[in-house]
C-alpha positions as CSV (number, residue, x, y, z in Angstrom):
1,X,22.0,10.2,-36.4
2,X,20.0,7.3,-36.6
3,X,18.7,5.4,-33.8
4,X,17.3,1.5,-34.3
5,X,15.2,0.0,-31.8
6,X,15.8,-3.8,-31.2
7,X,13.3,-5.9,-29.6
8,X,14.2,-9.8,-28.9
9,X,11.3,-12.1,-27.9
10,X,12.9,-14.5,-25.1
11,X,9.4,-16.7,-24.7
12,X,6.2,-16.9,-25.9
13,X,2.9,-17.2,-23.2
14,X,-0.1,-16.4,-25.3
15,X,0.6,-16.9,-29.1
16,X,-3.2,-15.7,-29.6
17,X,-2.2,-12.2,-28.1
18,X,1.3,-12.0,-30.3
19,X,-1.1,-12.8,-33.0
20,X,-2.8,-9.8,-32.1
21,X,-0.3,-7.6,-32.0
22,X,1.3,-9.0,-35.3
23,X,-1.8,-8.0,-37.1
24,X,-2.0,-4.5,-35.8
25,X,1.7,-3.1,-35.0
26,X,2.2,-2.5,-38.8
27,X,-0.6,0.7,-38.4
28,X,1.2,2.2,-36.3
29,X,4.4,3.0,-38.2
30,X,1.7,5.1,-40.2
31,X,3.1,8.9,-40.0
32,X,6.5,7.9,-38.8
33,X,10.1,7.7,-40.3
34,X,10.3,4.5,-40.0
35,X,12.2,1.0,-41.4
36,X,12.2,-2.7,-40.9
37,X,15.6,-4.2,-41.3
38,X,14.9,-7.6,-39.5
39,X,11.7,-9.5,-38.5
40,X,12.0,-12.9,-37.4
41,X,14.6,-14.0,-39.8
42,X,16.7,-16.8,-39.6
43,X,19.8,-16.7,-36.6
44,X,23.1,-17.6,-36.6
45,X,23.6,-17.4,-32.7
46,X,27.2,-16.5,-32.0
47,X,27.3,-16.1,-28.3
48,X,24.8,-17.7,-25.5
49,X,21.0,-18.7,-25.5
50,X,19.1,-18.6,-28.8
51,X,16.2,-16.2,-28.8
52,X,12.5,-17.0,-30.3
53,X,13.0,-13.9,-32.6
54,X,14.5,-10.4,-33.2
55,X,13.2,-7.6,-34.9
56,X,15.4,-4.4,-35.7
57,X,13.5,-1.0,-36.3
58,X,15.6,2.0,-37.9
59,X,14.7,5.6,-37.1
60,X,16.4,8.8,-38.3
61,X,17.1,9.9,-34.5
62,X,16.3,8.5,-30.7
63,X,13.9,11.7,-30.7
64,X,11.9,9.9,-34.0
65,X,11.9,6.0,-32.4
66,X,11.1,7.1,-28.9
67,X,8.0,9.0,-30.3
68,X,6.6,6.5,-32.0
69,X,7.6,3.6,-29.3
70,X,5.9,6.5,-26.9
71,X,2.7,6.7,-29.3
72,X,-1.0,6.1,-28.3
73,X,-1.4,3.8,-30.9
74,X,2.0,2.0,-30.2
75,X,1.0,1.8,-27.0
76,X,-2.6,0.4,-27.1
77,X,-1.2,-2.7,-29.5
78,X,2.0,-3.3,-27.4
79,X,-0.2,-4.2,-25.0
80,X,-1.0,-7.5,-27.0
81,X,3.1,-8.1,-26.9
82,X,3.1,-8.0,-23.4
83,X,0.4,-9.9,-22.7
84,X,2.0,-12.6,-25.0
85,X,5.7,-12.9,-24.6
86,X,8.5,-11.8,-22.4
87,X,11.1,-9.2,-24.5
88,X,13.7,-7.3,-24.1
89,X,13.7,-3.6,-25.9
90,X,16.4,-1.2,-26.5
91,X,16.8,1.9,-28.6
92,X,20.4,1.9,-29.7
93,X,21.9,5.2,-31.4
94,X,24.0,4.5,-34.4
95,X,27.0,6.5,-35.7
């Protein structure tokens, strides 16, 4: 079943560091099941605050998007994201 993991940037502190991690993150889909249905694209807020951006991943199963979220390389570029903006994450099982 397939699992999507939705990340939403709330602020930006370091846009240098996002830049970072904008340059690197796409390496580490490298080996995965992975696709991009949303990056940054334009929002149509329908309830409460506007975020900066969201990005939707899609993954065959929580197993497939939790090992690559979980990765050595993930990890070692997220570190850019966090350094640069608060976000919110969530892996989200779809029917």
């Amino acid at each position: 079943m397939a699992a999507y993991i939705v990340f939403t940037r709330e602020s930006t502190h370091d846009a240098a560091e996002l830049d970072t991690y904008m340059q690197a993150v796409g390496t580490t889909f490298e080996g995965h099941p992975v696709k991009i249905l949303a990056a940054y694209g334009t929002q149509d807020v329908l309830e409460g605050l506007a975020p900066e951006g969201v990005v939707i991943v899609e993954f065959p199963t929580m197993a497939d998007a939790r090992a690559w979220y979980d990765s050595p390389p993930y990890q070692a570029v997220a570190q850019h994201r966090w350094r640069g903006a608060s976000y919110r994450a969530v892996i989200v099982q779809g029917r």
